[in-house]
N, C-alpha and C positions, 0 to 999 in steps of 0.2 A: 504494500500500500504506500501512496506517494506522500511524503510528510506536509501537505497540503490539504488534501482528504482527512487525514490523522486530525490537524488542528480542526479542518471544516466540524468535524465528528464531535470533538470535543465541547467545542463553542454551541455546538446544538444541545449537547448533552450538560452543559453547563445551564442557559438558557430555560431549558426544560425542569431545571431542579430549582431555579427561583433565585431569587439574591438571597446568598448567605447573610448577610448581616440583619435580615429582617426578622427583628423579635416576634415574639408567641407572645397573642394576648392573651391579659393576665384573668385566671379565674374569674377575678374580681372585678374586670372592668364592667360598670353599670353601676358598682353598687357603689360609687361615690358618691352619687345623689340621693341615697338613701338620707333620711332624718337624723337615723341610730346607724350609724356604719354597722355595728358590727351585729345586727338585727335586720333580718328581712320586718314584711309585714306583717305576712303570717305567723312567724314567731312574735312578735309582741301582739297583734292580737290573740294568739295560743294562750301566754301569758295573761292579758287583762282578764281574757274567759277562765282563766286556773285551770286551762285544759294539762294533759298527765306529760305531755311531748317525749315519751317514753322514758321518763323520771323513775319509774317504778317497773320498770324491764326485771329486776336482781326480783323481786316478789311475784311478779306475774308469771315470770317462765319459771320458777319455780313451784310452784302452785299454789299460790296465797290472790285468791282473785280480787279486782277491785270493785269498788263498789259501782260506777257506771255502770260496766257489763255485768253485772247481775241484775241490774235492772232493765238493763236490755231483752236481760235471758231469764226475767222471774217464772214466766209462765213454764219453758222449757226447765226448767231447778225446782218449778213446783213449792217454790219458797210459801211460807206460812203467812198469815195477815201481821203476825210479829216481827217477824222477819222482814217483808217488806218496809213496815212505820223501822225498824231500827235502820235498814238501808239507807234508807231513804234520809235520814236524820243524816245519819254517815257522810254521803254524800253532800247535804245541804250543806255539813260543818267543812267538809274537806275545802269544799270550792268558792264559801267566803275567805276560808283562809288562804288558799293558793290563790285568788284574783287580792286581794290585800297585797302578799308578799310579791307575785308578779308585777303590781303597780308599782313595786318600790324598787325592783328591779329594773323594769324597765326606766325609771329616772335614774337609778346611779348608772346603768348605761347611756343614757342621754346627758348624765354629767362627766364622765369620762371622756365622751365622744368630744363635748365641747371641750377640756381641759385638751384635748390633740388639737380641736378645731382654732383656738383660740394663740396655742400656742404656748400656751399655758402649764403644760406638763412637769414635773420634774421628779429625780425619785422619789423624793417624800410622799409629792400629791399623787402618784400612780402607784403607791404601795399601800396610800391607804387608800384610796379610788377599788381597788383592787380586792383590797381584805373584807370591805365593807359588800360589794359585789358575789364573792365567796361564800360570805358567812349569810347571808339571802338565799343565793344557788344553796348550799346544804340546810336551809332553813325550808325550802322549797320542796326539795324531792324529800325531805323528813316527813312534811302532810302528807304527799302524797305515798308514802312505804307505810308511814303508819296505817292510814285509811286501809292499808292492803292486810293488815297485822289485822285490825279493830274487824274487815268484814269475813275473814279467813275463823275469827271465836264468834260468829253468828251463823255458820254455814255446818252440815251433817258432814262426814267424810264424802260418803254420796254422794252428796251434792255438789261438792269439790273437785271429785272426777268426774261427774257429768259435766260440771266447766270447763276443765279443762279439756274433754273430746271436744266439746261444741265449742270450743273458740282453738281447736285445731292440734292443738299442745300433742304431737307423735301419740301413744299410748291411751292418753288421758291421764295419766297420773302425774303432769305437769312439774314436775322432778321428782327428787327420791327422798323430799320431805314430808309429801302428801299426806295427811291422816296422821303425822305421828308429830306428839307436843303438843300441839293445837290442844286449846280446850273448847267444844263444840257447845253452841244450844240447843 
């Protein structure tokens, strides 16, 4: 081949693979214009609603069900007219408190946001921007593991495994704690 052809080949094959120096946009671009950088919308409204955002994953796949989906699944659990009013209580306590602490959440992230925004930053104010942030997140998934604790000593072992097949959990036995420790009503 004529070292003419060769370069021609190259420059084609150079050409065809793009300019190297062109960066990869970054995950994030879009989310500059968000209000809370580090907060889609649906996560703070998740939050305001004290929805679970899979906070309580270490209880639920293990088999300690929450209290929403039981009330999803009363009829299929056969649950009792006691059992329902205490769910139900359950529920109502769990999700003033987690819309409370998500509301406070979501402003120490909209004060952090502004402490980058403003320029404001420095270690002090992002260690405690941070700690106070922290101790909310483990204040947060604490309602909602408890709620999973509080409606796991209102349910029969039965009725345990029956949640756990009908909301999918491999076996039904929803780990290998199921039935045992719990104190039932």
């Amino acid at each position: 081949m004529r070292p003419a052809t060769i370069a021609f080949i190259a420059a084609l094959a150079a050409a065809a693979a793009g300019p190297a120096t062109s960066p990869a946009a970054s995950p994030y671009a879009g989310q500059e214009a968000r209000d809370i950088k580090s907060l889609s919308a649906d996560e703070i409204g998740d939050l305001l609603a004290g929805k679970g955002m899979g906070l309580a994953k270490a209880a639920e796949l293990n088999g300690y069900p929450g209290p929403a989906h039981v009330l999803e699944l009363r009829t299929e659990l056969g649950l009792t007219p006691e059992q329902q009013t205490r769910t139900e209580a359950l529920f109502t306590s769990m999700e003033a408190d987690a819309q409370a602490l998500g509301r406070d959440l979501v402003e120490r992230e909209r004060a952090l946001d502004h402490l980058f925004a403003m320029r404001e930053v420095s270690p002090e104010t992002l260690s405690d921007a941070l700690t106070g942030i922290g101790a909310l997140q483990a204040r947060l998934r604490n309602v909602h593991l408890q709620a999973h604790l509080d409606q796991t000593r209102l349910l029969t072992p039965e009725q345990i495994a029956r949640y756990n097949a009908l909301r999918g959990y491999g076996n039904g036995s929803g780990g290998t704690h199921t039935g045992h420790g719990h104190r039932h009503h």
